[in-house]
C-alpha positions in Angstrom: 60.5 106.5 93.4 62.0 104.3 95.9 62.4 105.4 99.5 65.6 107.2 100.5 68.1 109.5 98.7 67.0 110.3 95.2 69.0 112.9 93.2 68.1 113.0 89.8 65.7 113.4 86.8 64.0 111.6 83.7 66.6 111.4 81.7 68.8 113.8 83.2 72.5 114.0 83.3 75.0 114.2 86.4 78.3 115.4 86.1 81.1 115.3 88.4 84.0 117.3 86.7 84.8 121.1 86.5 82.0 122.8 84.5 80.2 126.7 85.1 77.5 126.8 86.9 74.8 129.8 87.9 75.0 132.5 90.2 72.0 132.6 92.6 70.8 133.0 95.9 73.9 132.7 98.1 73.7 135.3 100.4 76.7 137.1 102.4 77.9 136.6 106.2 75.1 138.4 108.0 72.4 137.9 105.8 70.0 135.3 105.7 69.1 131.8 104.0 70.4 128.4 105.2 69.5 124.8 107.2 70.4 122.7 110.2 71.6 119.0 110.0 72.7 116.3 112.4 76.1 114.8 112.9 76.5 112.1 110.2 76.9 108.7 110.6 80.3 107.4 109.8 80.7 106.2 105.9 84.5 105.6 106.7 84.8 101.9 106.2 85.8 101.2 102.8 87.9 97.8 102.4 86.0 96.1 99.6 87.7 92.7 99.9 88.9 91.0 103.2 92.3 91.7 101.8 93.1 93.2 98.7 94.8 90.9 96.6 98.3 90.8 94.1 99.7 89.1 91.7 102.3 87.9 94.0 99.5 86.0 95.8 97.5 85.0 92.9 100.2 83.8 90.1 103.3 81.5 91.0 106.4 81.5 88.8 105.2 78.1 87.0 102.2 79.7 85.9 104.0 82.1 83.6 106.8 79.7 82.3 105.9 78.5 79.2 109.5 77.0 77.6 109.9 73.3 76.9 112.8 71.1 75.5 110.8 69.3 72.8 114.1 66.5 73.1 113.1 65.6 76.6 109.6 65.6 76.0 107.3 62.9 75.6 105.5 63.3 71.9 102.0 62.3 71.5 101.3 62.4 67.7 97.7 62.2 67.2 96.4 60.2 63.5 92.7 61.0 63.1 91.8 57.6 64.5 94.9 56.3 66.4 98.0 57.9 68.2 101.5 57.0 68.8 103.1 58.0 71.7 107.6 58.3 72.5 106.9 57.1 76.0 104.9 54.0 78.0 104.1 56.9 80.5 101.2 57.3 78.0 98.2 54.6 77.3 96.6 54.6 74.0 93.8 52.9 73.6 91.6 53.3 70.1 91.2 57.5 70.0 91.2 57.2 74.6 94.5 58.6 75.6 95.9 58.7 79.3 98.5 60.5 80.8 99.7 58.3 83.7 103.2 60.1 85.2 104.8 63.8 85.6 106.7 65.1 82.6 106.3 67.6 79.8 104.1 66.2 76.9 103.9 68.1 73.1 100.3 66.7 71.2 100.4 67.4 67.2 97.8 66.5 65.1 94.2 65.3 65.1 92.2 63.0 66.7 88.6 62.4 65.7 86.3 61.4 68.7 88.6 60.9 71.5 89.4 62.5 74.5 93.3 63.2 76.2 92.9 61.8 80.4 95.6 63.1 82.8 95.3 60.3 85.9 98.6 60.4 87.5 99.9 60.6 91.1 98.0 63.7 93.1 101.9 64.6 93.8 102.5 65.2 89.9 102.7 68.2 88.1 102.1 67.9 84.3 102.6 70.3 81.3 100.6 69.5 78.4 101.9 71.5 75.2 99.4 72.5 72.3 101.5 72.3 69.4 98.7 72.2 66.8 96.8 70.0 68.4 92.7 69.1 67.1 90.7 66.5 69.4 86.9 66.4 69.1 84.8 64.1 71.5 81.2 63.0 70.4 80.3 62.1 74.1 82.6 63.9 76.7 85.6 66.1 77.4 88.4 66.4 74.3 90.8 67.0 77.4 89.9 65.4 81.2 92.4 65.9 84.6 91.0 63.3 86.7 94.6 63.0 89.1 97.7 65.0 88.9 98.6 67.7 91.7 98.0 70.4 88.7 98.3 70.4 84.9 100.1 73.0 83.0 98.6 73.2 79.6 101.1 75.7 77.2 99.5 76.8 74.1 103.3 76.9 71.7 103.6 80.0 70.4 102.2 80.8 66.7 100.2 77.4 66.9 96.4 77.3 66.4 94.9 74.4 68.1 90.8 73.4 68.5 89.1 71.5 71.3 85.7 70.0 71.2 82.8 68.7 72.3 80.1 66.7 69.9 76.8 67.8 71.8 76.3 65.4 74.1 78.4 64.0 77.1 77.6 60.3 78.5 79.4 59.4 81.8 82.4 57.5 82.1 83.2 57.6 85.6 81.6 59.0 88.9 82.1 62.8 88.1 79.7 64.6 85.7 81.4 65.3 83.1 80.1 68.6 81.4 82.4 70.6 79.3 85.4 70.6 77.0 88.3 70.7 79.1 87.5 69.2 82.6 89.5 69.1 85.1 89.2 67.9 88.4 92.6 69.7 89.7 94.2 72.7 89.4 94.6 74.0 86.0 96.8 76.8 84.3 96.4 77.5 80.7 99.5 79.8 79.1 101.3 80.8 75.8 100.9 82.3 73.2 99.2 80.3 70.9 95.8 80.1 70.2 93.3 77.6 71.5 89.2 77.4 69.9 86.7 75.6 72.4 83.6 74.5 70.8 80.8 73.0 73.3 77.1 72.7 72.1 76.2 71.0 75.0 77.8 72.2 78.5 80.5 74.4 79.6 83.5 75.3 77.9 86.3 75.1 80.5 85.6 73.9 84.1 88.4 73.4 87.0 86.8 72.1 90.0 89.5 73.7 92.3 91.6 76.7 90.3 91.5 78.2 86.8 94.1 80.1 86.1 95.1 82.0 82.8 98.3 84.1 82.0 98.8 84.1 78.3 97.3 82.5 74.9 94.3 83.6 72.8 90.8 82.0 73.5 87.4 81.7 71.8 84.9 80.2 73.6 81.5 79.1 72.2 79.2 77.1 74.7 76.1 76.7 76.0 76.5 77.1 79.5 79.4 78.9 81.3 82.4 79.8 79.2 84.8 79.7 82.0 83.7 77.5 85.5 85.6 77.4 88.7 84.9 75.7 92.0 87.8 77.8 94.1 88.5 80.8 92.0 89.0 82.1 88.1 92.3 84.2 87.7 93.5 85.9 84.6 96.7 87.8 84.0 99.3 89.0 81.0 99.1 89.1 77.4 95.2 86.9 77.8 92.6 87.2 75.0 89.4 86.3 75.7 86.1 86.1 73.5 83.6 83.6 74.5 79.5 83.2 73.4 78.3 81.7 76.5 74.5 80.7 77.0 74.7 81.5 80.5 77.8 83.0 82.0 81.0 84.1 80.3 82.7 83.0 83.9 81.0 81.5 86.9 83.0 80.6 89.9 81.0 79.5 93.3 81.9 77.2 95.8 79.0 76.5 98.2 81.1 74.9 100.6 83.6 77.2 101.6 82.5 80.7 101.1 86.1 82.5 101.4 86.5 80.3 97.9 84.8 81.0 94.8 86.8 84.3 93.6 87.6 85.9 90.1 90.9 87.8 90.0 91.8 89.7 87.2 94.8 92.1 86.8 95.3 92.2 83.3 94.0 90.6 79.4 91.4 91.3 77.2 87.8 89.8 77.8 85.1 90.6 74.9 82.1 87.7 77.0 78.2 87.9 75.0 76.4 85.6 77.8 72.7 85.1 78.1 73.6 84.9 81.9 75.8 87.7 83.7 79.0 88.5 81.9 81.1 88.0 85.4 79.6 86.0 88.4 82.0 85.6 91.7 80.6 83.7 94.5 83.0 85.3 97.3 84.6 88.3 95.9 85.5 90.2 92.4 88.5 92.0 92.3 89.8 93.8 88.9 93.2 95.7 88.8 93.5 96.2 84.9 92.5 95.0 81.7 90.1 95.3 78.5 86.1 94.5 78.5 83.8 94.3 76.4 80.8 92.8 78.0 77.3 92.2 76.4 75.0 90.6 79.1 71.1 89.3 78.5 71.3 90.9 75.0 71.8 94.1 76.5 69.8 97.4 77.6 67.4 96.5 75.6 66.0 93.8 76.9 66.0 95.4 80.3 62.0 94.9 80.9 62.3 91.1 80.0 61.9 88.9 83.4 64.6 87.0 81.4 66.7 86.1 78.1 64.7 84.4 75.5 67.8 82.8 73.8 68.7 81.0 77.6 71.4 78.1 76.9 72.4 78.9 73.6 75.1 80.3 71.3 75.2 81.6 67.7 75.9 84.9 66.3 77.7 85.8 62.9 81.8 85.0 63.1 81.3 83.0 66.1 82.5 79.3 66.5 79.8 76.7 66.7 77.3 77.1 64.9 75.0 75.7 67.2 71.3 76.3 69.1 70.4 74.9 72.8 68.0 75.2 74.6 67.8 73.7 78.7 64.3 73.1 79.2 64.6 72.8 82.5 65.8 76.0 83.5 63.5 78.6 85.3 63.6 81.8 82.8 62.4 84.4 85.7 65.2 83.8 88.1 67.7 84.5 85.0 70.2 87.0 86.2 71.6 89.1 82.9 74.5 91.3 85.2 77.2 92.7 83.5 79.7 91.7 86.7 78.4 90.8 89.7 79.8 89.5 93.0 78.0 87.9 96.2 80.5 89.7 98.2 82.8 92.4 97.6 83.9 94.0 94.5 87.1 96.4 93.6 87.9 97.8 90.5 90.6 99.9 90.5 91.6 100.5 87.0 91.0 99.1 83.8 88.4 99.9 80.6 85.2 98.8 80.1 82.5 98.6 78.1 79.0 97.0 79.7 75.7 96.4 77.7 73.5 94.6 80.2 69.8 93.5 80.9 70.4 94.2 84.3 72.8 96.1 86.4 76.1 96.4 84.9 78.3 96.2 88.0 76.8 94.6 91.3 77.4 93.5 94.4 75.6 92.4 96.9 78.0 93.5 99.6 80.4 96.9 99.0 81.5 98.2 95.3 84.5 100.3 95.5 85.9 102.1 92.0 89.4 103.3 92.5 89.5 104.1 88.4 89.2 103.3 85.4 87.2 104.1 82.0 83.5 102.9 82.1 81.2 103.4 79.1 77.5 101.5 80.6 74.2 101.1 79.0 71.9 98.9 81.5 67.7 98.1 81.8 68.5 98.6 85.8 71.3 99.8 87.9 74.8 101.2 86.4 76.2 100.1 89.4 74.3 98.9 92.1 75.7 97.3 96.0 73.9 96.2 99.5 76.6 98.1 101.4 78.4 100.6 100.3 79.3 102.2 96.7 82.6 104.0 97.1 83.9 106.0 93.7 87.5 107.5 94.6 88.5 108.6 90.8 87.5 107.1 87.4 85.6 108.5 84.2 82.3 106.9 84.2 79.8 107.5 81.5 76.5 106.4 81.6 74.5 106.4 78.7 71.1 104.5 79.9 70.2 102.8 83.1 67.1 102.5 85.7 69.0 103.8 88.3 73.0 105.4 87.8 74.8 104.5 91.3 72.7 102.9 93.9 73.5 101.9 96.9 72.7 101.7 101.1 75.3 103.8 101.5 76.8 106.0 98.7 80.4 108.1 98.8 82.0 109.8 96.5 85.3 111.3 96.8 86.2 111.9 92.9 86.2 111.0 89.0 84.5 112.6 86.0 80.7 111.0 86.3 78.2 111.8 83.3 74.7 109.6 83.3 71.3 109.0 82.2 68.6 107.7 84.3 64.9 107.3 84.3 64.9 107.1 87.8 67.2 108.4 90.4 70.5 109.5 89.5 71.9 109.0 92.5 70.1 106.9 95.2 71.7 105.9 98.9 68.5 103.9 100.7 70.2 103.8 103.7 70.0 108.0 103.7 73.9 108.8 103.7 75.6 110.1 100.8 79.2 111.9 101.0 80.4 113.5 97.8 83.9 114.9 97.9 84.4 116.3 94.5 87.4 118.7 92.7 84.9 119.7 90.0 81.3 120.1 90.5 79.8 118.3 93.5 75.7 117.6 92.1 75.4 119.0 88.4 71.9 117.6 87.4 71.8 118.9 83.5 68.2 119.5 84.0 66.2 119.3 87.2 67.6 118.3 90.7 65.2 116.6 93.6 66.6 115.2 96.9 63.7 113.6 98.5 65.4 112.0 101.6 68.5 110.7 103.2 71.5 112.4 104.8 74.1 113.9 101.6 77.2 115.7 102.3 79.3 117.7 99.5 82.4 118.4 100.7 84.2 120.9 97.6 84.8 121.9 95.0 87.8 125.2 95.7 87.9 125.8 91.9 86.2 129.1 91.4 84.0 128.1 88.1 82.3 125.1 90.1 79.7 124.9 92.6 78.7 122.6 95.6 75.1 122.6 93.1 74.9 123.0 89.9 71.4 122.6 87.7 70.2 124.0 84.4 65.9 123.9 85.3 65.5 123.8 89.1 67.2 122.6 92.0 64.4 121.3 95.1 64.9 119.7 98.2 61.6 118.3 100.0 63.4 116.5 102.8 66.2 114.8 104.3 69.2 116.2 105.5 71.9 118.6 103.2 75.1 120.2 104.0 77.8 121.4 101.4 80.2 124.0 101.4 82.4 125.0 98.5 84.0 127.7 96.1 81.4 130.8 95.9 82.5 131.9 92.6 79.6 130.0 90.1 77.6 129.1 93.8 73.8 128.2 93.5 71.3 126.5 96.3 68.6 125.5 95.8 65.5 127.2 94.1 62.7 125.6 95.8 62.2 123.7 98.8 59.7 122.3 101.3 62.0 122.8 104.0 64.1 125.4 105.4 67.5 126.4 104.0 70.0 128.4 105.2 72.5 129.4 102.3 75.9 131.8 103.2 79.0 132.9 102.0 81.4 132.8 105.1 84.4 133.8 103.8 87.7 132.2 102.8 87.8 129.0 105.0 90.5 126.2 104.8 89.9 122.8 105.2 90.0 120.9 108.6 87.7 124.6 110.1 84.6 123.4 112.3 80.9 124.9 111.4 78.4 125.3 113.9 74.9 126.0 113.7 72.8 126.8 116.8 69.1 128.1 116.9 67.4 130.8 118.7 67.5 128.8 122.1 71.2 128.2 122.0 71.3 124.7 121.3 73.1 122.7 118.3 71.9 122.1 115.1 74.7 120.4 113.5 78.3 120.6 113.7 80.6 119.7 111.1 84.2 120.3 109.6 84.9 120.0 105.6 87.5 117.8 104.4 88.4 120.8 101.7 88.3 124.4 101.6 85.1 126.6 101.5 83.6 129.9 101.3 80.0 129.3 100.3 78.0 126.8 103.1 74.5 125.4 102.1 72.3 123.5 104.8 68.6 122.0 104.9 66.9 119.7 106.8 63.2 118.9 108.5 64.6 120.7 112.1 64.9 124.3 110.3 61.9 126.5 110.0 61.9 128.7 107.0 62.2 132.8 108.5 63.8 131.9 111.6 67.1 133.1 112.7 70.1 130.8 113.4 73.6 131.1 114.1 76.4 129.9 111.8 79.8 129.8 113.4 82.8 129.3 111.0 86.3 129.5 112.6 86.6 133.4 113.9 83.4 134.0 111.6 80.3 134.1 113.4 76.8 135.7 112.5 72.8 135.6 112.2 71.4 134.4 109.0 67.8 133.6 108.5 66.4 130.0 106.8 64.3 130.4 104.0 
């Protein structure tokens, strides 16, 4: 068991909701039972992005227009091995087409090996319309943005159009060219259309700056990342997502500027399968809404495995591309199989999901905050793992298997309806503070309960058929620090312990009243004040010696009890 907080059981089940508990050894103002703790450090800070983000800051107006006048459009009509074009703004040459000036251009039709090029001025700002459109490239991108300021690309509504890659890509220019649409520029794909992206050999759809998406159906088969961004990925509206990715269903890092390199999501429907991580941010991950469905590393399953055996390649029954790759050259044991995972900061705060992954399901490797949202999670490690600190504010979360449910340096709950499996700790803060502000139950451990270490705080629940504890076996502390208060009417503490524990009902308290607990010589033990109302306190830690008398001072309340 690692070092720190551990609150849990093999295979036992927390719940955070309003459920009964047992009646047992809380004993009345006067009596005796109860422990001494020391002033907790402060968990306040809970801003999980530098700024939390909108789609006023994220979408402009031109990313959600989608209209055209086909009559002052430029048509590109594409004829299997040649094209015609309304307009000397485009160059055709055999199946190479390129874009060279800003306007709105409709492509029909399909063109057999050969590839679209957008190189016009860096001032221009293209829309490139879909309108049944099939291009397939032996060697290199169907669709390339090497200039423009940014390129529109409108999938026209009810049209189903197919971009692809061969299985290999040969270099044309100076930039390594590596997936089906590349683009060297900003890129926004809409509609409401639907487009199929087939790449055996590399990414599906890369922007080197931003990717952004607010309409239009996609499938995505590739062998690499399904959706890679330099600057940032960001998905809104009516999207549809499914991708098979051989490593990443979307990847977005940018090692030269770390404030860049962002995936942000407020809406759409993702089903990713990736070999890699499902989600992968290099500065932050925020998620405001939407549908997921995310199978990472094949799953729970493979949660031993030091890696995927099916690295860098795509199949699967229904999917597009039929296809098998395999990148020698990649080291299997640094393989990271995370359901979504951020370098820095990640906030959810609303959505559905559904995680399947190798490894942990959500991570990050700075503060996770869940501010709602319905989460169904099967892991081989962590259900939801960060550095800093994991904040959970409201949400149903349901964990069916996992290593470890929520870990996390520094772990605070204030809410939701939380229900998990673990064959390790439950719950487990390593930095030793853990503040649980709960409405229903505050630690129901549907078999046994051990807190081993750390600093946990339950402030709640009032409801008279929940308890600050709540176990069905047996409920043992052997160190660390406790304090909770809460209703008295289902009240339990604990039923074994190495340490002392002093456990009292003190009467109707409201929230915001100060306890104090002083030993025999006068001097503090701890002195805290609930966030809700109380009757029933509950305190352990090291300092208190089991059948020696202490002082608990509640508002006008104050008596003797003795630890036990």
């Amino acid at each position: 068991m690692r070092k720190g907080i551990s609150i849990a059981s093999v295979l036992s089940v927390l719940l955070l909701s309003c459920s009964g508990c047992g009646n047992t050894g809380i004993t009345e103002s006067g009596s005796s039972n109860s422990g001494s703790l020391e002033t907790s450090p402060d968990t306040s800070g809970q801003v999980v992005t530098e700024s939390v983000q909108t789609d006023t800051d994220m979408f402009t107006d031109r990313d959600y227009e989608t209209d055209y006048d086909e009559t002052g459009s430029v048509l590109i009509q594409l004829n299997g091995s040649s094209a015609t074009a309304s307009s000397g703004s485009v160059q055709i040459s055999g199946t190479t087409i390129t874009i060279t000036e800003e306007a709105t251009y409709v492509i029909s039709g399909t063109l057999d090996n050969g590839m679209i090029i957008v190189n016009a001025p860096d001032t221009a700002k293209l829309q490139l319309v879909l309108n049944g459109a099939e291009i397939n490239s032996a060697t290199s991108a169907a669709l390339y943005i090497l200039e423009a300021d940014k390129v529109f690309v409108t999938l026209a509504d009810g049209t189903e159009n197919n971009l692809s890659n061969g299985g290999t890509f040969t270099a044309i220019d100076t930039n390594n060219i590596d997936s089906v649409i590349f683009s060297k520029q900003d890129l926004t794909l809409n509609g409401s259309g639907s487009l199929m992206v087939t790449s055996p050999a590399g990414h599906g759809i890369v922007s080197k700056d931003d990717l952004v998406i607010t309409g239009g159906t996609y499938t995505i088969a590739c062998a690499f990342h399904g959706l890679d961004a330099n600057d940032s990925v960001r998905i809104t509206g009516e999207t549809s997502i499914e991708m098979d990715a051989g490593k990443d269903g979307i990847h977005v890092e940018n090692e030269e500027d770390t404030s860049l390199g962002f995936v942000y999501i407020s809406n759409g429907t993702l089903e990713i399968e990736a070999e890699g991580d499902g989600i992968s941010a290099g500065a932050y991950l925020q998620i405001e809404n939407g549908t997921f469905q995310i199978l990472a590393g094949g799953g729970s399953e493979n949660g031993s495995k030091a890696s995927s055996d099916s690295w860098g390649g795509f199949q699967g029954p229904g999917r597009p591309g039929q296809y098998s790759y395999t990148e020698t050259t990649t080291d299997d044991s640094s393989t990271s199989m995370k359901g979504m995972k951020s370098t820095g900061n990640l906030l959810i705060t609303n959505g559905s999901f559904t995680v399947d992954a190798a490894d942990d399901a959500v991570h990050s490797n700075a503060s996770l905050t869940v501010n709602g949202g319905v989460f169904e999670i099967a892991t081989g490690d962590d259900a939801f793992h960060a550095e800093e600190n994991l904040t959970v504010t409201e949400g149903q979360i349901h964990i069916t298997e996992s290593y470890e449910g929520l870990e996390a340096l520094n772990i605070d709950i204030q809410g939701g309806d939380i229900t998990l499996v673990s064959s390790d700790d439950g719950l487990n803060a390593a930095g030793g503070t853990m503040h649980i502000n709960a409405c229903g139950d505050g630690i129901d451990a549907n078999g046994t309960l051990t807190i081993s270490g750390g600093y946990v705080v339950v402030s709640g629940p009032t409801q008279g058929d929940t308890a600050t504890l709540d176990y069905d076996v047996s409920g043992v502390i052997t160190g660390g620090t406790f304090i909770g208060t809460g209703a008295s009417g289902m009240a339990q503490t604990f039923s074994d312990s190495e340490q002392g524990v002093i456990a009292v009902r003190a009467g109707n308290q409201s929230a915001g009243t100060t306890i104090t607990i002083t030993d025999q010589d006068g001097n503090t033990l701890v002195e805290y004040t609930p966030e809700l109302s109380f009757d029933v306190i509950i305190f352990s830690s090291p300092e208190l010696v089991s059948g020696d008398t202490y002082t608990v001072t509640t508002g006008s309340v104050s008596f003797e009890t003795e630890a036990k």
